[in-house]
C-alpha positions in Angstrom: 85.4 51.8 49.5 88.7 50.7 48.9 88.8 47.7 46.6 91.3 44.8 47.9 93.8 43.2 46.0 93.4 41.2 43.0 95.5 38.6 45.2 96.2 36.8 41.0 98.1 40.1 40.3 100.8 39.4 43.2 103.8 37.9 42.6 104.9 38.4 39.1 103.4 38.8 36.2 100.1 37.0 34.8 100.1 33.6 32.5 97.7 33.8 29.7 96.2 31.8 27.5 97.8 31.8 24.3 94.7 32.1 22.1 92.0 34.1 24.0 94.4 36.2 26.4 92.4 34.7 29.5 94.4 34.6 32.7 95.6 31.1 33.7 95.9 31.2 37.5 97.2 28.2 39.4 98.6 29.1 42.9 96.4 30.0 45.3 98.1 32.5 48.2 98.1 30.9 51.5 96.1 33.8 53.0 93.2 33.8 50.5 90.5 31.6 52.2 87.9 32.2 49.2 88.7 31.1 46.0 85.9 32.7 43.4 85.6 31.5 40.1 83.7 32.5 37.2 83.8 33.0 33.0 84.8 36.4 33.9 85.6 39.1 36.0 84.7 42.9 35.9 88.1 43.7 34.5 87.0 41.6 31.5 83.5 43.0 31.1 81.2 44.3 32.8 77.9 42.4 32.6 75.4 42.2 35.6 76.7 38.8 36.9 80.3 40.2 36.8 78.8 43.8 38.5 77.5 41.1 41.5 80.5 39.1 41.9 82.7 42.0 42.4 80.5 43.5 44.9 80.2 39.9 46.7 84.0 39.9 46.7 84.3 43.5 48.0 82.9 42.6 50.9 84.3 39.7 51.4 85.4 39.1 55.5 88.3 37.1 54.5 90.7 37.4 51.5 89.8 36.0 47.9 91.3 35.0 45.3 90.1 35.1 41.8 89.9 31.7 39.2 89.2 32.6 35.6 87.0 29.2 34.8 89.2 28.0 32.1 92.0 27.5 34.6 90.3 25.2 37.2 91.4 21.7 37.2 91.5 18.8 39.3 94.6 19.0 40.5 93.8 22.6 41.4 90.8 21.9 43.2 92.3 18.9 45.0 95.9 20.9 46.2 93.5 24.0 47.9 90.9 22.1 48.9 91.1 23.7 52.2 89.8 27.0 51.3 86.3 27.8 50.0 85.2 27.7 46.7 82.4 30.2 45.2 81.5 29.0 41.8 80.2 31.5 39.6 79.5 31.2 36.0 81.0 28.1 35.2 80.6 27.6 31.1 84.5 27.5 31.1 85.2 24.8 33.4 86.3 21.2 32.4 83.7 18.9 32.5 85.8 16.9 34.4 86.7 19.5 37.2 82.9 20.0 37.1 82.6 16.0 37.8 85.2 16.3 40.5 83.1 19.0 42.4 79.9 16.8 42.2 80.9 14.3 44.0 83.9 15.3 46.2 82.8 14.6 50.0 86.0 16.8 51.0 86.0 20.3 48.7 83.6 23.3 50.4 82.1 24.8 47.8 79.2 27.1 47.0 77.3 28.1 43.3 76.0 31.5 42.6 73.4 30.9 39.7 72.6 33.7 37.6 70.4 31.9 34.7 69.6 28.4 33.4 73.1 26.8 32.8 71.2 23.1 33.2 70.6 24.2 29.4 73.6 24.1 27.0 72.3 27.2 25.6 71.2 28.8 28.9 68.2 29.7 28.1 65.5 26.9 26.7 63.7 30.2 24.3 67.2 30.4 22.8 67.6 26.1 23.0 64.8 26.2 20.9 65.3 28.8 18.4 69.0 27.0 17.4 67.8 23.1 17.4 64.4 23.6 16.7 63.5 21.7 19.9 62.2 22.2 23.2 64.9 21.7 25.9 65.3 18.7 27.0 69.0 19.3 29.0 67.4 18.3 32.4 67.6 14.7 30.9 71.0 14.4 29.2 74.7 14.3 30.7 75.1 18.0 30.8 71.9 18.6 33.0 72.4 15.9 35.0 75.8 17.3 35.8 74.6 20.6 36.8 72.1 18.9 38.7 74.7 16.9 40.8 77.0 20.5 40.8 74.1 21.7 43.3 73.1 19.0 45.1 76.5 18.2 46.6 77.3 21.9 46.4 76.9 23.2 50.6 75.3 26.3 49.3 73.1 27.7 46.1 72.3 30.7 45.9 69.4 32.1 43.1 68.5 35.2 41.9 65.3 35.4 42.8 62.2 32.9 43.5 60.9 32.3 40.3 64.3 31.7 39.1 64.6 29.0 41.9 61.0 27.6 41.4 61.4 27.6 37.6 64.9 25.3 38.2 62.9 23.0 40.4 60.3 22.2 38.1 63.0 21.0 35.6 65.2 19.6 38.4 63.0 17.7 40.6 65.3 16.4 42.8 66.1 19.9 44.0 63.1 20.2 46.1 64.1 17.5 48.5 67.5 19.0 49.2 68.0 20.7 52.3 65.8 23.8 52.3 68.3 25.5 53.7 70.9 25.3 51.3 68.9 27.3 49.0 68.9 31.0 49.4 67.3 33.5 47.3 69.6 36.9 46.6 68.8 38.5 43.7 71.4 41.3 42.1 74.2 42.5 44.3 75.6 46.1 44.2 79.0 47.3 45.4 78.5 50.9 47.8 79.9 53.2 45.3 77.0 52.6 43.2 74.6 52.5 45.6 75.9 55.9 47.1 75.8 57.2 43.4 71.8 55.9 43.0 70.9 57.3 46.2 72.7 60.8 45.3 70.8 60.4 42.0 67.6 59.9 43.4 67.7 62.6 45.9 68.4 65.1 43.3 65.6 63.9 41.4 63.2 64.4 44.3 64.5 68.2 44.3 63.3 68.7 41.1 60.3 70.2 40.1 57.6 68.5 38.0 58.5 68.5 34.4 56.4 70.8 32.7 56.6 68.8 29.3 53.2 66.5 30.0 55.3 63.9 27.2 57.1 61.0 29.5 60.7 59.9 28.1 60.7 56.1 28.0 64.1 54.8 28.5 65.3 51.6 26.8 68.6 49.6 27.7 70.8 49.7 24.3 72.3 46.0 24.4 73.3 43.6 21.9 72.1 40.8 23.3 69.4 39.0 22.1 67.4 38.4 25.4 67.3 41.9 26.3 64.8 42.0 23.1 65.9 46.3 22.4 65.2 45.7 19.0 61.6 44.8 19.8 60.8 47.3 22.6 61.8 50.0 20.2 59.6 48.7 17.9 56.7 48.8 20.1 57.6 51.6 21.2 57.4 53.2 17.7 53.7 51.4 17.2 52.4 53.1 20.6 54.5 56.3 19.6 56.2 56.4 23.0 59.4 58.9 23.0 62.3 56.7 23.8 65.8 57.5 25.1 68.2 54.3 24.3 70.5 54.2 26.9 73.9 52.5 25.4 78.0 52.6 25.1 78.4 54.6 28.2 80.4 54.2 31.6 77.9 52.7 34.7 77.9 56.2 36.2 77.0 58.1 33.0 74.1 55.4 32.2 72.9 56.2 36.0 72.7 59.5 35.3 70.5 59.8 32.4 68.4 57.2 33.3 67.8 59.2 36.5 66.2 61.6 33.7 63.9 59.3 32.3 60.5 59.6 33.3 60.0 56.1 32.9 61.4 52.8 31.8 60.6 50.0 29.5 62.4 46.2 29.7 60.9 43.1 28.4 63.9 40.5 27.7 62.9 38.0 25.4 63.3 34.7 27.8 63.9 35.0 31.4 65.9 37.9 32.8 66.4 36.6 36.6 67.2 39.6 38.5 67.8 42.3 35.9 70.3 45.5 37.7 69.0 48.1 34.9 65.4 47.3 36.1 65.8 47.8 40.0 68.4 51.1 39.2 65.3 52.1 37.7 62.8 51.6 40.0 65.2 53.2 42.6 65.3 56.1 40.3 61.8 56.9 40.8 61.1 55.3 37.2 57.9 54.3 36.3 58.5 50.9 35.1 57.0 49.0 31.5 58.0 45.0 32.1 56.7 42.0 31.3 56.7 38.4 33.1 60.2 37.4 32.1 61.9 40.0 34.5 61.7 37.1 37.2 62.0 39.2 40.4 59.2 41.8 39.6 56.6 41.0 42.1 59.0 39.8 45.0 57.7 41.8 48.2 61.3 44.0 48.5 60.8 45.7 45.0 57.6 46.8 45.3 58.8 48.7 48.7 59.8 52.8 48.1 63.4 53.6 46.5 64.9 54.2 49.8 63.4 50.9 51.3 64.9 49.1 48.3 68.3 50.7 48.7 68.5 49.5 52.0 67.6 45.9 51.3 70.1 46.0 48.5 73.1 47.4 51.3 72.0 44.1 53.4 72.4 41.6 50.6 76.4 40.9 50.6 76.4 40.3 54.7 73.1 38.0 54.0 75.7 36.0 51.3 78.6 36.0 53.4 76.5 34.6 56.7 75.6 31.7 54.8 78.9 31.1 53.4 80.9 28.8 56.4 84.4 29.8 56.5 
């Protein structure tokens, strides 16, 4: 598919932020309804959340525009707030932009909630680990922002259920909002890579069973803490399970060799919402070593057959984009 315009790129050159090299956007284009904004883009790095928000944007019905988080303001939101705002990661916005959203009766806006930004530290395993405390966010000004950020916004939309139901237990006053406003829609991927995991998988079925008895355990290589690599490999070592490390390659390359894995092992640290690596996997004919923090593992479209899952995963930006009123 043919990728639209990064509508920030027209017109002249890009400001940036002196110190970080961030794009500072400030005029939206009168035919970009959507205005998405987020910490980052994929043309900045490509993490899961970014992956989704592209593929959201590709199929987008009307024209977007994208907002690097560090450039909303006020005066921004207030001057376009005739278009429709998709708030993504949002660690970069001014708290006082933040404010304005929470309580403005006029600006449309929707949140796309990957993890547990009530929590300064986005995770409460984390929160705990650097203060030596349990989290108590929910309770102080930052929390009680977020909290107000989704109970005025017309939309939130979660990753998957436990994800949502873990959020309401912290944020009580979510469960009487209008049940409609909150939709469950786990990871989003764009068609080029789910043409390029359903090419994969069919070539897998071709093959004939491997006649080494030994299964290759892959393991995502990442730097981040919650992904917890350092400890799978170790258990992995301890139960003497051959592992493959998947790591520093491009998304296609990663595809294919974990399309040669026989199985695959994740078990993040705190909770993973929707983990991508984990349903590429299981779409790859992978069998799958998790454990209770990979948040949408028992939700009813997983467990269906790889074929069954790629086509829930094709419906998924037309289920956002029917919910989003333009």
């Amino acid at each position: 598919m043919t990728e639209k315009p990064n509508l920030r790129n027209i017109g002249g050159a890009i400001a940036r932020n002196h110190f970080n090299g961030i794009p500072v956007e400030f005029i939206v284009p009168p035919r970009a309804k959507v205005v998405v904004v987020s910490d980052m883009f994929v043309g900045d790095y490509q993490g899961g959340a970014e992956l989704t928000t592209e593929a959201l944007i590709l199929k987008s019905p009307q024209e977007v525009f994208k907002v690097h988080s560090q450039s909303l303001t006020i005066e921004m939101l207030e001057k376009f707030k005739d278009r429709h705002w998709i708030i993504c990661n949002f660690t970069g916005v001014d708290v006082s932009a933040l404010g304005h959203l929470a309580v403005s009766q006029e600006i449309k806006y929707s949140v796309v909630e990957y993890d547990y930004k009530y929590c300064m530290f986005r995770s409460e395993v984390l929160h705990k680990k650097q203060t030596g405390h349990e989290c108590d966010c929910p309770l102080r000004p930052h929390g009680i922002l977020v909290e107000k950020l989704l109970s005025n916004a017309q939309k939130v939309f979660w990753m998957s259920e436990k994800q949502k139901e873990h959020y309401f237990s912290r944020i009580p006053s979510l469960i009487f909002s209008d049940a409609d406003k909150h939709v469950v829609l786990g990871s989003v991927f764009s068609d080029e890579t789910l043409g390029v995991l359903s090419s994969l998988l069919e070539e897998k079925t071709k093959q004939p069973p491997r006649k080494i008895p030994m299964k290759i355990w892959g393991v995502q290589g990442s730097q981040n803490w919650i992904k917890g690599t350092k400890e799978t490999v170790e258990e992995c070592a301890r139960l003497k399970l051959p592992v493959k490390i998947l790591q520093n390659m491009e998304p296609s390359k990663f595809l294919q060799e974990l399309a040669k894995c026989d199985g695959f092992i994740f078990k993040p640290l705190d909770f993973d919402t929707c983990p991508r690596v984990v349903i590429e996997a299981r779409v790859l004919g992978c069998e799958l070593m998790l454990n209770d923090n990979v948040q949408h593992k028992d939700e009813e479209w997983f467990n269906k057959s790889p074929q069954e899952i790629l086509e829930c995963l094709k419906a998924r930006p037309l289920a956002f984009w029917s919910n989003i009123a333009l």
